[in-house]
C-alpha positions in Angstrom: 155.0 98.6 96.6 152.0 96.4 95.7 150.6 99.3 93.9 154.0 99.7 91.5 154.0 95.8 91.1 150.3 96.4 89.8 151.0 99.2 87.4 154.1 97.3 85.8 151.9 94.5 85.1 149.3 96.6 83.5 152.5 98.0 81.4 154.0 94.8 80.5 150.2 93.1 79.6 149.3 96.3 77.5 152.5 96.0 75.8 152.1 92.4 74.8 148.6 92.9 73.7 149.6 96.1 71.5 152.7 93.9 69.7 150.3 91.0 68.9 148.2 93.1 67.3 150.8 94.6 65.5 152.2 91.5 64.7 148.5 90.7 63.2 148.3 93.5 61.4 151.5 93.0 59.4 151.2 89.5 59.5 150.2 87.8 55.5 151.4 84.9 54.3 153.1 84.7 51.1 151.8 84.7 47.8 151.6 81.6 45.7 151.0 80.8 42.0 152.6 80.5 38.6 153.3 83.4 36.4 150.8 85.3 34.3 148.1 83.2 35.7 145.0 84.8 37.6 142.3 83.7 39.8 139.1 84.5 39.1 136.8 84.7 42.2 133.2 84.6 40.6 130.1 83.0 41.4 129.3 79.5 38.7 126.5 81.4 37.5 128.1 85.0 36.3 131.3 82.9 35.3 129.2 80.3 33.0 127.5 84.4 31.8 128.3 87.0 29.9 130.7 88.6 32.8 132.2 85.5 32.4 132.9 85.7 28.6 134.0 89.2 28.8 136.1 88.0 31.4 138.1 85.5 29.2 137.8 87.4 26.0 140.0 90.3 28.0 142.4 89.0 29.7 142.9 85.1 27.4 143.3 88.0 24.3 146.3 86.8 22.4 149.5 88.6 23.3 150.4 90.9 20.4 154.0 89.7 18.8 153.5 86.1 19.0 153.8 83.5 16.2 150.8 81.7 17.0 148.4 82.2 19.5 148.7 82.2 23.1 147.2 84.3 26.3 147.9 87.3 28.0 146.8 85.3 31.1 145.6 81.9 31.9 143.1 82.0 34.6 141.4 79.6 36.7 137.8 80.0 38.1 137.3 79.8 42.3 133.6 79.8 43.0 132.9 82.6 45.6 132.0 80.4 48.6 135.8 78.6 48.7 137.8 81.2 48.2 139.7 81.4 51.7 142.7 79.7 52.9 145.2 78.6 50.2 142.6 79.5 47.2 143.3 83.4 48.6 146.7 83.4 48.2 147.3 83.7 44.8 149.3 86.4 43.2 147.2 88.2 40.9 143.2 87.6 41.4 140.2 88.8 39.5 136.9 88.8 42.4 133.6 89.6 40.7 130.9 90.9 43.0 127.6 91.2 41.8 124.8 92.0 44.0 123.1 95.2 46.1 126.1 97.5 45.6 127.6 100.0 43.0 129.1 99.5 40.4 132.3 99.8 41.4 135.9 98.4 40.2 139.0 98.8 43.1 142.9 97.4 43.1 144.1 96.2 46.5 147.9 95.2 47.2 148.3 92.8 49.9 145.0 92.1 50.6 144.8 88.3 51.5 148.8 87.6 51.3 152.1 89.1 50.3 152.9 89.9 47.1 149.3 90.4 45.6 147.8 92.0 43.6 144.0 92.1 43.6 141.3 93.6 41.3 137.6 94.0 42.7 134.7 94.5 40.1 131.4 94.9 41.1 128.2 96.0 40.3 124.0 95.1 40.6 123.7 93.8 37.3 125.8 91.6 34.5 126.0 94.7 32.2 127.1 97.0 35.0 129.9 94.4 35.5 130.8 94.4 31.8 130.7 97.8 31.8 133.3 98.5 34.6 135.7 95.7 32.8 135.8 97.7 29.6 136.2 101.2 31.5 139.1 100.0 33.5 140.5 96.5 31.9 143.6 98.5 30.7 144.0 99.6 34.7 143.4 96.2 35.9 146.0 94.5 33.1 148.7 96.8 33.6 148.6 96.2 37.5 148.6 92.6 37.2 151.6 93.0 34.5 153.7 95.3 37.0 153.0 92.4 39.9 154.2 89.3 37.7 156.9 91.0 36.3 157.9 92.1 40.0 157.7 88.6 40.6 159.8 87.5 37.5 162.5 90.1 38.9 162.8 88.7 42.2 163.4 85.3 41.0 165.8 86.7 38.7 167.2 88.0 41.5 168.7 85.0 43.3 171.4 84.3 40.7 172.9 86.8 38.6 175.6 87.4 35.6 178.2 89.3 36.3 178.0 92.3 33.2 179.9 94.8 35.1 181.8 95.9 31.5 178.4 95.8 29.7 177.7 98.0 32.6 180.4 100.6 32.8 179.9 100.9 28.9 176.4 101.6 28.6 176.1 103.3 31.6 173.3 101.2 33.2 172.4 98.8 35.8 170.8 95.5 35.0 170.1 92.2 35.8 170.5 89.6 33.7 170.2 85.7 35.1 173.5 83.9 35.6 172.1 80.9 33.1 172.7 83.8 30.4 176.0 84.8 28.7 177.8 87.4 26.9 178.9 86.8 23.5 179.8 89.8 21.7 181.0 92.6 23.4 182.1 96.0 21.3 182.8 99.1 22.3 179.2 100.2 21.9 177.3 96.7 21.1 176.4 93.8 23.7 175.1 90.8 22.5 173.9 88.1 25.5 172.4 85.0 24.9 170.6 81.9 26.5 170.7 78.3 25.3 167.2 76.1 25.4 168.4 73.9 24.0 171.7 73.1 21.1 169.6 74.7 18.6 166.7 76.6 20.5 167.9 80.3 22.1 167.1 83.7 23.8 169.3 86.5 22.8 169.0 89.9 24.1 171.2 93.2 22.5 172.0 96.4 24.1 173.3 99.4 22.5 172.6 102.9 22.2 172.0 105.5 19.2 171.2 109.5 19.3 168.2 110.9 20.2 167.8 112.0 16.8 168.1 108.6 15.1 164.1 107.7 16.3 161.3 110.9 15.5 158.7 111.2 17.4 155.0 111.0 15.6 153.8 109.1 12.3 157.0 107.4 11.2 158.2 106.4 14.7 158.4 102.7 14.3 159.4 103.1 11.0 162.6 104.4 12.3 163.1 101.8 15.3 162.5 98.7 12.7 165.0 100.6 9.9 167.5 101.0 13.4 166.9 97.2 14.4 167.2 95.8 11.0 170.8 97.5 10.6 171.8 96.8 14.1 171.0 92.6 13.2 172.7 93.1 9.9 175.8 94.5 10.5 176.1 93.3 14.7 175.6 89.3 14.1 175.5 88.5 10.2 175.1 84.9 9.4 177.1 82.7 7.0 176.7 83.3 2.8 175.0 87.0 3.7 172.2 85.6 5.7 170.7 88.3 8.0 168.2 89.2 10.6 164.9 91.4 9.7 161.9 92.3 10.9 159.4 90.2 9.2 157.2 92.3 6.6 154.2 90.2 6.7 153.8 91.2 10.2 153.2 94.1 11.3 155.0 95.0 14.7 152.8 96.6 17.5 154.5 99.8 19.4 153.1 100.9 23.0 154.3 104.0 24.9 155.5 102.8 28.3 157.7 104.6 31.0 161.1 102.3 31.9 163.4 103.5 35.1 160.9 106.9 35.2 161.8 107.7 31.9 159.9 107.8 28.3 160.3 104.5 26.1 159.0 102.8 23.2 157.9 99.1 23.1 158.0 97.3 19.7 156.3 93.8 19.7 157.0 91.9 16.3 158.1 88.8 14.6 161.8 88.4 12.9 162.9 86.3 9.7 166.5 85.4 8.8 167.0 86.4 5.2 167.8 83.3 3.4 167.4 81.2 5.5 164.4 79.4 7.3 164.3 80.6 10.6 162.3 83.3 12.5 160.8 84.1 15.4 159.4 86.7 18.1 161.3 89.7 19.2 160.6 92.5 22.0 162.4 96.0 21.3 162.8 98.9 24.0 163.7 102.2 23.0 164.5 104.2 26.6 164.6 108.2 25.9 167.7 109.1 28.1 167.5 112.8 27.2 170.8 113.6 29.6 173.1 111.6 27.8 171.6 112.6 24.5 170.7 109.0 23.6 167.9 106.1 23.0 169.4 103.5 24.9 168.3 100.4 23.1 167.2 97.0 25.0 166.3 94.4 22.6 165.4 90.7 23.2 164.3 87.5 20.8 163.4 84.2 20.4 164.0 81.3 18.3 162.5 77.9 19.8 160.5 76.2 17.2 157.4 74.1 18.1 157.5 75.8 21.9 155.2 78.1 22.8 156.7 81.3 23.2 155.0 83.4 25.6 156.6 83.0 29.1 160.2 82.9 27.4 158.9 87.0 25.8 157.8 87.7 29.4 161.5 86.8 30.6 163.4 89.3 28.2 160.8 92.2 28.7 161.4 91.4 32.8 165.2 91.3 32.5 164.8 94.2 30.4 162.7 96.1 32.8 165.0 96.1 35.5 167.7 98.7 33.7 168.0 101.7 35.6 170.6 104.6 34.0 173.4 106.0 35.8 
């Protein structure tokens, strides 16, 4: 009997051990931070450097599509030596590691807490370092992109519109945040806006054309700003033939990007109101849906003079982002 009793305790104490380490292993605190900033984990010295100014001159670039200047990222430097604790838990981080080891650049999830995202770049010297930014800064920013915006969904999701006809029409899924509402709703056109303030807004459309409406190659954006240009003028004309357009002066930037797994075309550009003194920045998506023979078209825009612009952009391409097709 004493020889049972001495084997159950050896069970019950190797099971306790095996759970806490378990529970260790899964164990991360959460995340903390605000959006579209980084952490950069660098030594003083290679951060006062040229690592340092490649550094900012990457990821501070001003984001294409704005009015006036402002970062893809703001960042804030930790010196090596304190990052630990509450410094290590930021969302997105940036650690440079320069010393006796290759030159090396490696993105971690979950490393330190839980949702992270974190990029190591390494080498022996300064122009090693450099080097591996430039080969793999497109890498590194699309990772921290997919994290924030993961981020911006979540929050998102804790209070959201109810769009089931925009829904049932389109044939999509999306979430849109309950502070948002829908003001024009046709049979094939969607028009959902946000107030700032009584004069400041974000407005996002949704509607779909055939496949054949946007060719692929040369003249591509051509024929998304010719698509968003009639859209604006015959969707939500102003008074005395005022009308939305893209602005000529500025020329809109277009990345290929993949949206619920499939094929789409990002537009980043500024918008005027014919005769009338207002404009603005404006994010289009054109998502190849090749099953229902269709671009379905996501489309979002600003007007909030005097503000800066950036983080209100990063809100319509996250809302945007979450459409999945039926």
């Amino acid at each position: 009997m004493k020889a049972l009793y001495s084997v159950l305790i050896c069970v019950l104490l190797l099971a306790c051990g095996d759970k806490k380490e378990a529970d260790k292993s899964i164990y991360l605190p959460a995340s903390n931070g605000n959006l579209n900033s980084i952490s950069v984990v660098a030594d003083n010295l290679v951060w006062e450097g040229g690592v340092g100014e490649r550094v900012r001159d990457i990821f501070a670039a001003p984001l294409d599509g704005l009015p006036t200047e402002e970062p893809l990222f703001n960042m804030r430097q930790i010196p090596t030596q304190v990052f630990d604790g509450f410094a290590a838990r930021s969302r997105i981080v940036l650690k440079i590691e320069k010393g006796d080891i290759e030159a090396t650049t490696k993105i971690v999830t979950d490393a330190f807490a839980k949702p992270q995202t974190v990029a190591v770049v390494g080498g022996k010297t300064d122009k090693e370092i450099i080097a591996q930014l430039e080969e793999n800064k497109d890498k590194i920013i699309d990772a921290f992109t997919k994290e924030e915006v993961k981020e911006k969904q979540r929050r998102i999701d804790l209070s959201l519109l109810e769009d089931n006809q925009m829904e049932n029409k389109l044939g999509i899924t999306i979430h849109i945040p309950s502070v948002y509402r829908i003001s024009k709703a046709d049979e094939d056109f969607f028009w959902v806006r946000k107030n700032l303030s009584n004069s400041k807004t974000m407005e996002l459309m949704f509607y779909e054309v055939p496949l054949e409406t946007i060719s692929k190659g040369d003249s591509t954006i051509v024929d998304i700003v010719k698509m968003r240009d009639e859209i604006t003028k015959s969707k939500i004309p102003g008074e005395d033939g005022i009308y939305m357009a893209v602005e000529d002066a500025y020329a809109p930037s277009m990345f290929k990007i993949i949206i619920d797994n499939k094929p789409a075309y990002e537009i980043r550009g500024m918008w005027e109101m014919k005769g009338y003194t207002m404009a603005g920045p404006f994010i289009t998506y054109a998502i190849e849906d090749k099953i229902n023979n269709r671009y379905l078209i996501a489309d979002g825009y600003v007007y909030a003079p005097s503000l800066e612009k950036r983080d209100y952009i990063f809100e319509l391409e996250s809302i945007i982002k979450s459409i999945t097709i039926k």
